[in-house]
N, C-alpha and C positions, 0 to 999 in steps of 0.2 A: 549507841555511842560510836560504832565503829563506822558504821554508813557514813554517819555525819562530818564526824570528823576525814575521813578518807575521801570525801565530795571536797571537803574544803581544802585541804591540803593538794589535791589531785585538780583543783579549781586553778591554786593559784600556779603548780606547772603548767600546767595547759596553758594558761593567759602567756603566763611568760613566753611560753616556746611558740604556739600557734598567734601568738598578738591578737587575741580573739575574747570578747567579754568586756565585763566593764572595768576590770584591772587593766584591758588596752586605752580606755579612755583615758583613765583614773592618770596615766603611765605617757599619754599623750604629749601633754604640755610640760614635761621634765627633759632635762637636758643631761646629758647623754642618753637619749633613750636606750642606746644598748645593754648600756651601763642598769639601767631600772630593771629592763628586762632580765639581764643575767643574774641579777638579784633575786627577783622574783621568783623566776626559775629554781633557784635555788634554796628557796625557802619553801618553793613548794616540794620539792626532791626529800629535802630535810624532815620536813614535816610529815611527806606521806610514811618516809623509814621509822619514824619516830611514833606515828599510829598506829604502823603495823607492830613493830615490837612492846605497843601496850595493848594492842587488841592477844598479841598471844600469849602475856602475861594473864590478862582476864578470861584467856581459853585453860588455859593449863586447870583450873580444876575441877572442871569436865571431862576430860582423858586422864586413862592409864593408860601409862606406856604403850603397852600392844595396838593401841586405839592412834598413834600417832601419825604413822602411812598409811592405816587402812579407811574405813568407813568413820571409823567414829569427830576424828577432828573435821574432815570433807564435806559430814554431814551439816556439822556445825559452822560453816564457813558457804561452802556450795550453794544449798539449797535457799538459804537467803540471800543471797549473788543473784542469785539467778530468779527469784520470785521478786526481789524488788525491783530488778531490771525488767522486768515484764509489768508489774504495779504502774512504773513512773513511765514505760514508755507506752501501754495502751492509756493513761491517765492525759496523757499528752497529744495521743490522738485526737479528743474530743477539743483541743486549744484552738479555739477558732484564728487563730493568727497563722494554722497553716502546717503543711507538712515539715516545712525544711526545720524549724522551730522543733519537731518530734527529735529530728535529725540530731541539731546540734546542740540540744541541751535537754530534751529528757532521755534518750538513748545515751549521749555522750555521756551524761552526768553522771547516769546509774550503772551501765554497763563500764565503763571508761573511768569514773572515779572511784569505784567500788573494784575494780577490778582486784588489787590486794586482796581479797577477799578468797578470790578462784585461786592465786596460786601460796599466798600465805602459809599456809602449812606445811609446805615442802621445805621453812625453814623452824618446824619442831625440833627440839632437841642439839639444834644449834646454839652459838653464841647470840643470835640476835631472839630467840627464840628458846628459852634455856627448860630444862625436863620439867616436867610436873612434879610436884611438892603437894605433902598432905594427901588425906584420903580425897577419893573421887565425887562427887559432886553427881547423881544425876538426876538427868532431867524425865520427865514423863510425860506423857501425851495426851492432853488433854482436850474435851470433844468442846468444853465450856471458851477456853483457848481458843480455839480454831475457828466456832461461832464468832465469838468476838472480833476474830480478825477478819473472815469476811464482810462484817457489819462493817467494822472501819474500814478497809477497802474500797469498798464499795459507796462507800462516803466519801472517798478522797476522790475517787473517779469520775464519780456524778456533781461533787461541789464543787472543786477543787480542777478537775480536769478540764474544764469548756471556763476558768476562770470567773473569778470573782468582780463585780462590780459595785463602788462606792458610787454615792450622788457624791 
């Protein structure tokens, strides 16, 4: 939930501020295009603060308190920051359309739209980000898990990554 929605929200600032995407097309033929654009922009601004403070509502209960600046929320935020931005940008690599294409949309997307993810936590226990409630919630490590996810990986990269073609 959080990837996705945090791509799209983080999609549509980016179009706005950079004019770049098919929201500059989309955005093209309107009049005042400033006018679209600072819209935009701010729908995408809106929306990524609005992902993030429901991404940390659905973190809270996974941490206890003490889990809040150290290891445990970081974990839970970091480490799939940083694994799906490596998924989507070596998946990218195989796109036969080309390096710059890695560049600016599978690197940009996942490191760049995901980004909330890297420093989200650091607003734990704030107002946009309010304390954990209820008992803790955890999670365990599973070898059945892990299988499976290099199975799908490894699907997305080989099917997925060098792209799909219809007749």
């Amino acid at each position: 939930m959080t990837v996705n929605l945090l791509q799209a929200g983080g999609y549509l600032l980016f179009s706005g501020v950079g004019n770049f995407g098919d929201w500059a097309d989309v955005l093209a033929g309107l009049t005042p295009v400033w006018l679209w654009r600072t819209g935009l922009t701010v729908l995408g601004a809106v929306t990524y603060v609005l992902v993030i403070w429901l991404a940390l509502l659905e973190l809270r209960p996974f941490l206890a308190e003490p889990d809040w600046r150290r290891g445990g929320a970081k974990d839970l935020t970091i480490v799939p920051y940083i694994t799906g931005g490596i998924l989507y940008t070596v998946a990218g690599i195989f796109n036969p359309v080309g390096m710059m294409l890695v560049g600016l949309s599978a690197a940009a997307a996942s490191f760049g739209g995901t980004s909330g993810m890297a420093w989200m936590t650091q607003c734990l226990g704030s107002k946009i980000g309010p304390k954990s409630a209820g008992p803790r919630f955890i999670l365990q490590r599973s070898r059945g898990w892990l299988i499976a996810a290099f199975v799908v990986a490894s699907i997305f990269i080989g099917l997925l990554g060098p792209g799909m073609r219809f007749a």
